[in-house]
PyMOL CGO cylinders between C-alpha atoms (Angstrom):
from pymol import cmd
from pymol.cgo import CYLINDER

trace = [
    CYLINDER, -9.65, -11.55, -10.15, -12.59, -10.47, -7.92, 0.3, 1, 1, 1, 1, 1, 1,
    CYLINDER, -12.59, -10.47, -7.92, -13.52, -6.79, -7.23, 0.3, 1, 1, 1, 1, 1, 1,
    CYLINDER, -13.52, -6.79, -7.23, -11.65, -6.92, -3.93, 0.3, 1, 1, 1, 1, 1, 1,
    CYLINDER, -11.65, -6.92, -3.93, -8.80, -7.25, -5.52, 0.3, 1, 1, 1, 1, 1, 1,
    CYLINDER, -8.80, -7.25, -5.52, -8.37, -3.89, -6.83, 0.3, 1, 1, 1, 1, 1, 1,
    CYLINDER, -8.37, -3.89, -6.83, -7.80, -0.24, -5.93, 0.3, 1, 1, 1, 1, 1, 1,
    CYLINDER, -7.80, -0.24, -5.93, -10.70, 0.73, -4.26, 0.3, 1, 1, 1, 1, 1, 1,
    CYLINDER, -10.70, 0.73, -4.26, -12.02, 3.54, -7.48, 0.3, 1, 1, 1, 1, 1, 1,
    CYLINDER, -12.02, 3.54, -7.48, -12.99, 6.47, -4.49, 0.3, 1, 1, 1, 1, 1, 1,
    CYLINDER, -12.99, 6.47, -4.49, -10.18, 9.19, -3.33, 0.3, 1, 1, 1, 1, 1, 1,
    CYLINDER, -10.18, 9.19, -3.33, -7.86, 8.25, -1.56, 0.3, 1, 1, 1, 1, 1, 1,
    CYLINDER, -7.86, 8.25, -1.56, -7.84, 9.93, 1.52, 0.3, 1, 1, 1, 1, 1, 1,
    CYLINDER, -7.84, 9.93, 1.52, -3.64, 10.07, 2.03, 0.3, 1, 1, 1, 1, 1, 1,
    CYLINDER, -3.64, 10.07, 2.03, -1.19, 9.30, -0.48, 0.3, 1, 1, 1, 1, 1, 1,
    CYLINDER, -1.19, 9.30, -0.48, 2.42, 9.56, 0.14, 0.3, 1, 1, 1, 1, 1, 1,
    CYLINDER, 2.42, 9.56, 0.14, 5.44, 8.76, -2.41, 0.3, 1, 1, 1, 1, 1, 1,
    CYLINDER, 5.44, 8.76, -2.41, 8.65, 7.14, -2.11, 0.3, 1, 1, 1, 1, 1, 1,
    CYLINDER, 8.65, 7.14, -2.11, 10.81, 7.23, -4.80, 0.3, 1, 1, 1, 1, 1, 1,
    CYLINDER, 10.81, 7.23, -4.80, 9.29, 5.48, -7.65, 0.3, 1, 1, 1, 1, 1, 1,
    CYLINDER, 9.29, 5.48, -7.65, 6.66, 3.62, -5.12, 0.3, 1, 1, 1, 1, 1, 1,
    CYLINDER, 6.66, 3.62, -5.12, 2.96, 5.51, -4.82, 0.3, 1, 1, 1, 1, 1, 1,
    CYLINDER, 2.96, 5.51, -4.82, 1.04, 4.67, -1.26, 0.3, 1, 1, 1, 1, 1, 1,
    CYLINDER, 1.04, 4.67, -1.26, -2.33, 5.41, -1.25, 0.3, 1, 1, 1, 1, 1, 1,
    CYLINDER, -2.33, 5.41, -1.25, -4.34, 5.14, 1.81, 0.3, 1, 1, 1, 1, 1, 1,
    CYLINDER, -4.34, 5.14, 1.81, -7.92, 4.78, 1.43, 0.3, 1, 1, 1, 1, 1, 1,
    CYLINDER, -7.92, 4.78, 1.43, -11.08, 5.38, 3.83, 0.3, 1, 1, 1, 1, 1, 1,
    CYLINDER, -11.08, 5.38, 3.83, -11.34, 1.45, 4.68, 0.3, 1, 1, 1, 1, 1, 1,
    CYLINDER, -11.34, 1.45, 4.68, -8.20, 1.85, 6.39, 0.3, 1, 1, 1, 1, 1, 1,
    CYLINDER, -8.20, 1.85, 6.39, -6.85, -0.44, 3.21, 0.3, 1, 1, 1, 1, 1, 1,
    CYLINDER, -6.85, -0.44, 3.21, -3.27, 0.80, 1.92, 0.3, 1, 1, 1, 1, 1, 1,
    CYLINDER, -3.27, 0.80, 1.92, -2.19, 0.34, -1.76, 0.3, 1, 1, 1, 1, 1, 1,
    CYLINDER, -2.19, 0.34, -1.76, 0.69, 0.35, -3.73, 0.3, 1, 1, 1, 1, 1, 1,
    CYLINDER, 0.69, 0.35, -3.73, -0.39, 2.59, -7.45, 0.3, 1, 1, 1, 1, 1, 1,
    CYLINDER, -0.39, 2.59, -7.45, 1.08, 1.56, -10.90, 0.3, 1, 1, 1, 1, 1, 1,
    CYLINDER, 1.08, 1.56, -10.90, 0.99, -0.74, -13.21, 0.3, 1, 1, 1, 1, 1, 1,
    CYLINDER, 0.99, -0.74, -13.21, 1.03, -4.51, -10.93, 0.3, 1, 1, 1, 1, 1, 1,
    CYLINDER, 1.03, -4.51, -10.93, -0.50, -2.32, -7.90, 0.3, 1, 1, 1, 1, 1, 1,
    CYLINDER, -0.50, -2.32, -7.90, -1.42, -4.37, -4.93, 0.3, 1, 1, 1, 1, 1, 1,
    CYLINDER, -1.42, -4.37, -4.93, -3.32, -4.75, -1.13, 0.3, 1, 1, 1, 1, 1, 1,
    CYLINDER, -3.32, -4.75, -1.13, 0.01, -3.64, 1.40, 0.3, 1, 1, 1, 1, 1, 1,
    CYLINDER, 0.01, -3.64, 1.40, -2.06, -3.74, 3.95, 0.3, 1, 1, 1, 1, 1, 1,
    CYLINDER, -2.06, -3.74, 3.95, -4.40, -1.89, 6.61, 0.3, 1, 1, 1, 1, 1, 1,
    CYLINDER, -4.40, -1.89, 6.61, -3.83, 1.25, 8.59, 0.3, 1, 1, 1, 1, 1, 1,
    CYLINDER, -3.83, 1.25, 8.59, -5.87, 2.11, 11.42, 0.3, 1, 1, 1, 1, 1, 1,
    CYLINDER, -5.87, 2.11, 11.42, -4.50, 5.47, 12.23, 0.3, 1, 1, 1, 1, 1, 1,
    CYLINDER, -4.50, 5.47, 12.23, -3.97, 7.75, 8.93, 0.3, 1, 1, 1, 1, 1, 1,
    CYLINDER, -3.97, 7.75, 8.93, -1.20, 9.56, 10.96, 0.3, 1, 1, 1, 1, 1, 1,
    CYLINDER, -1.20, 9.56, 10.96, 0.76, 5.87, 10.83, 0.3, 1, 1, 1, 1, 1, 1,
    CYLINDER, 0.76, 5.87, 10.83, 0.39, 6.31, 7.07, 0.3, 1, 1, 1, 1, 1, 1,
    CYLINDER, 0.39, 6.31, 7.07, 4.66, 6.33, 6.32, 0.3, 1, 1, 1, 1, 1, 1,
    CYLINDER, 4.66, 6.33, 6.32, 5.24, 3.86, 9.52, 0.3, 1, 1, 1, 1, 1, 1,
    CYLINDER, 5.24, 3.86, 9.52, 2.80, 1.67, 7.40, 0.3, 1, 1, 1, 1, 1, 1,
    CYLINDER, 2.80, 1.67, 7.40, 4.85, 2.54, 4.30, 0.3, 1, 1, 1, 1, 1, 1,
    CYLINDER, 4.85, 2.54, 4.30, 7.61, 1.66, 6.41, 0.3, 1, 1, 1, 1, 1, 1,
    CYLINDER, 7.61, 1.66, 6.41, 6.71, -1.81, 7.29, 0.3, 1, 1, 1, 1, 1, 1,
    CYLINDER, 6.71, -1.81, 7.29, 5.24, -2.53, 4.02, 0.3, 1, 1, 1, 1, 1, 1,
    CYLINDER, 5.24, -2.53, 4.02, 8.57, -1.77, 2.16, 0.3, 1, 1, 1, 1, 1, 1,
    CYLINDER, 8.57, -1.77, 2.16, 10.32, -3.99, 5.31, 0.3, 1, 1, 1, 1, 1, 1,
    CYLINDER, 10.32, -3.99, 5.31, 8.20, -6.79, 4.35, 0.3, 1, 1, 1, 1, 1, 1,
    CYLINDER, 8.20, -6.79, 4.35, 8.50, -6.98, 0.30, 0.3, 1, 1, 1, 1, 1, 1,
    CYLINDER, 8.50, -6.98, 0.30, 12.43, -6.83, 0.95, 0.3, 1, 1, 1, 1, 1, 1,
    CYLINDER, 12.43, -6.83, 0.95, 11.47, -9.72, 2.96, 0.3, 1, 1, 1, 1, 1, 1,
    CYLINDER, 11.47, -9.72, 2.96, 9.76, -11.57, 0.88, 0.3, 1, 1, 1, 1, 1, 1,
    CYLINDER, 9.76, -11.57, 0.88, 11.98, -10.52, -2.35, 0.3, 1, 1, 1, 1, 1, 1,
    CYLINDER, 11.98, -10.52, -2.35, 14.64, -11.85, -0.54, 0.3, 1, 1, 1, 1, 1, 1,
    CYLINDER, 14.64, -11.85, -0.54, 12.90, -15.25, 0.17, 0.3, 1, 1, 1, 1, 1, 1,
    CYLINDER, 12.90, -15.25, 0.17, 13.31, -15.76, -3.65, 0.3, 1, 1, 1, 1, 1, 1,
    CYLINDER, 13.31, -15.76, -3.65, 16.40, -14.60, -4.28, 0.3, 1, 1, 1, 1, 1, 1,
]
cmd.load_cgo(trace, "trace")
């Protein structure tokens, strides 16, 4: 796993929580998902799009989740 790969260690300039799922949005516009198998959920341009982003990034692991079911 390379550096890029992780949670970026700075503050997270917006972080918003849905049920049991942590966003974080960070100053390179990259958006996280916090815990224990965190990941990359994307980009956000706009911190005011920070729950549309949420949004879509849910849409899209229900998506994919559903790909393997």
């Amino acid at each position: 796993m390379s550096t890029t790969d992780t949670e970026p260690t700075t503050r997270a300039v917006a972080v918003t929580k849905r049920g049991r799922t942590t966003y974080a949005l960070h100053l390179d516009g990259s958006l996280w998902v916090r815990g224990e198998y965190g990941y990359r959920a994307g980009y956000v341009s706009d911190p005011d799009n920070l729950e549309h982003a949420a949004d879509m990034a849910e849409e899209e692991m229900a998506c994919l989740m559903a790909e393997l079911a």
